[in-house]
N, C-alpha and C positions, 0 to 999 in steps of 0.2 A: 558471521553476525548478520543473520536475515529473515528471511520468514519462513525458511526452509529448516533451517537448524538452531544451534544455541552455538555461543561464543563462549571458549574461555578466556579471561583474561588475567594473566598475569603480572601485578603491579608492583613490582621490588628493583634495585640496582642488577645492573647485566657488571658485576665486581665481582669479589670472593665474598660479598655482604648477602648476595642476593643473587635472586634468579628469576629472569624474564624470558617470557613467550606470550603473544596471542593468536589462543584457538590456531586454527590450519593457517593464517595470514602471513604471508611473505614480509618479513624483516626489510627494512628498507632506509638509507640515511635520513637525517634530519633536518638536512643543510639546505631544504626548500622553505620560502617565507612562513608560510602556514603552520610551518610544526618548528618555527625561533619562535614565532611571537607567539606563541600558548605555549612554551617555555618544556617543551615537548622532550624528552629523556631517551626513551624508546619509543623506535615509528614502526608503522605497520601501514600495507596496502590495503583498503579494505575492497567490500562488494562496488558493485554498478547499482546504481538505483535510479529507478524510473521515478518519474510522479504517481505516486498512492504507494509504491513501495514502505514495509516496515521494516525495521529493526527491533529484534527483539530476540525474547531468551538469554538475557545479557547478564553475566556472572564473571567473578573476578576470583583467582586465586593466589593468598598470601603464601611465600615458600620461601620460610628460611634456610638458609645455608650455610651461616653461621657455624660455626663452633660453642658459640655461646645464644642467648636468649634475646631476644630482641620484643619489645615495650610498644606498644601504639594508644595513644590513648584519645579517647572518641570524639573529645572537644577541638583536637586539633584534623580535625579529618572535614577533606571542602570535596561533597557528593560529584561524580559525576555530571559529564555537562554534553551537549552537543552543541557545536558553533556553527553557525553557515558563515558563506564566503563571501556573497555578495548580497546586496541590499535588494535583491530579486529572488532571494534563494529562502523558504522558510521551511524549519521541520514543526511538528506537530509534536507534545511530548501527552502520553498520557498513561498515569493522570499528571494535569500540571505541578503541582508539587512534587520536587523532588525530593522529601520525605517518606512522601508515600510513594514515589516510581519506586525507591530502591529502602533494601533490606539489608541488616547481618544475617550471614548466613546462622545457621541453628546452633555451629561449633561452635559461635562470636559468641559468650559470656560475660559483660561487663562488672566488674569489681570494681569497689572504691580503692584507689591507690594508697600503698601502705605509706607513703608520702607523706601522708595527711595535710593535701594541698587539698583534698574536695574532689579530685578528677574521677573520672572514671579509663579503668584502662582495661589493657588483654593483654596476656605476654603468651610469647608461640615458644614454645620450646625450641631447641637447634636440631635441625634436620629435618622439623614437620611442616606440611604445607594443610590450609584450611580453607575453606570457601567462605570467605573475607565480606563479598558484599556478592547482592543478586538482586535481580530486575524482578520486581512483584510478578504475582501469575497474572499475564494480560497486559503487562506494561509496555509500552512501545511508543518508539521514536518514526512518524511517518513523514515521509518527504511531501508536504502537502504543493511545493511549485516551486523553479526555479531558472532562470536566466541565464545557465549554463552553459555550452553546449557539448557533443557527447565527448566523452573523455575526460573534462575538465575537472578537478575536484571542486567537489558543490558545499563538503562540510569537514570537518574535522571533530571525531568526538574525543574527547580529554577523561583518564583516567587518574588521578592523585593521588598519592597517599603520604603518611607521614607518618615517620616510626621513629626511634632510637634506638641504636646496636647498646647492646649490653660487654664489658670488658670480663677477662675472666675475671679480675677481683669483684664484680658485682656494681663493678660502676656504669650508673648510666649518661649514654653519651650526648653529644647536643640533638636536637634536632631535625631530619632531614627529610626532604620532601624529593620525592620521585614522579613524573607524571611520564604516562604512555599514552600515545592516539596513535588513530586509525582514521585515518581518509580515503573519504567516501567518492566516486567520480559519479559523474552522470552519464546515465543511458538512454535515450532516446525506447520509447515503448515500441512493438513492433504493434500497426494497426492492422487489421485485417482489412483488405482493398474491398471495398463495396461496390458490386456493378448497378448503375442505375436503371429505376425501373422507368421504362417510358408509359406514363397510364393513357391510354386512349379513351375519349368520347365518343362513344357511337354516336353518329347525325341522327337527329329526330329524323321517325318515319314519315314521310311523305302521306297527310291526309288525303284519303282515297274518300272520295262522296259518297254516302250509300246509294245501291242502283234502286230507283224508284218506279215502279209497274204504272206502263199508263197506259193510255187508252187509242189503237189505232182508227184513227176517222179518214183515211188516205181513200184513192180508188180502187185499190182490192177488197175495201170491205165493205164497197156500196156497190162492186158487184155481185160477193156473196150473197148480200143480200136479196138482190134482183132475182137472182137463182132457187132464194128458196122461194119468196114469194109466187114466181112461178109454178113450179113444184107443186106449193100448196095449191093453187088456183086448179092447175090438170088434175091432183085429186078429187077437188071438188067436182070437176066436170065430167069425170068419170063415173063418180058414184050416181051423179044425176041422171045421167044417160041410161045409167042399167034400170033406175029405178023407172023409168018412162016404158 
């Protein structure tokens, strides 16, 4: 009963009336608190659920064993439920109406009883089993958080039903209500370790001044100068001479 598969559930007396089992879940006594006080018939272990975990795919099969026929009639039927444990613990149901979570399955038929009390009923034949109720397409129980810790059971979901064995002379008998759950424990999610990242700031660049050209006036350049002046003076003094 998870997100992985469908559950079967089967909701009748563990007698010669009847026959129970659910889906692959290990059978397990009743005689913990949780499964007295929801008046619990047949128990069952259920999955681990993390927080966001679903539940779902959830169907129920009626299986007479009977010798004779057995009556259920629709007005006396209280829909499936899921309970949490502690006032820390909440599932999610959707959709919220449990009208619309759950269904008869397609074989469920409702007739007016020849009674002529007004009910609506179904009778199973002796020996056949039918797909009794089933979780709408998409319907799901999610563990939305819980104060648990792992191991612990965090919910208990309750299955009910209510039928009357038929005698062979045709009489029908009082009565009787059967409930089965399945408890759920908590599992801690495994996180994936995240290595931190260290972000570094590179340090501003050190402003560099732009280099600026300037102008030498030192004593090397006022002896170049001296030098050419000269220079120019011997050419002049040369050119004068020849011309004389």
């Amino acid at each position: 009963m998870n997100t992985k598969g469908l559950l079967g559930i089967v909701l009748f007396l563990v007698t010669t009336q009847a026959f129970a089992a659910v889906g692959d879940y290990t059978e397990t006594t009743c005689t913990t608190d949780y499964f007295t006080t929801n008046n619990c018939s047949t128990c069952f272990e259920g999955t681990a659920l993390a927080k966001g975990d679903q539940i779902s795919g959830l169907y129920d099969t009626w299986t007479n064993v009977n010798a004779n026929e057995q009556i259920i009639y629709k007005d006396e039927q209280i829909l499936p439920t899921i309970v949490p444990l502690s006032s820390g613990t909440e599932f999610m149901a959707n959709p919220l109406d449990p009208a619309a979570f759950w269904k008869n399955g397609s074989q469920v038929i409702w007739t007016d009883s020849m009674t002529g009390t007004g009910k609506q009923e179904f009778m199973l034949d002796a020996g056949k089993s039918v797909k009794f109720l089933e979780a709408d397409l998409g319907a799901s129980y999610t563990l939305t958080s819980t104060d648990k810790a792992e191991g612990e059971v965090v919910g208990v979901l309750t299955f009910p039903i209510s039928y009357h064995n038929v005698d062979a002379d045709g009489n029908e008998g009082a009565q009787e209500t059967h409930t089965e759950c399945v408890a759920y424990t908590a599992k801690v999610a495994n996180i994936a370790a995240v290595t931190p990242v260290q972000v570094v700031t590179p340090a501003p660049e050190a402003l560099v001044p732009e280099k600026m050209t300037t102008v030498k006036t030192g004593p090397e350049s006022l002896l170049l100068m001296t030098f050419a002046l000269l220079i120019a003076a011997g050419i002049i003094i040369v050119r004068n001479w020849k011309v004389q």
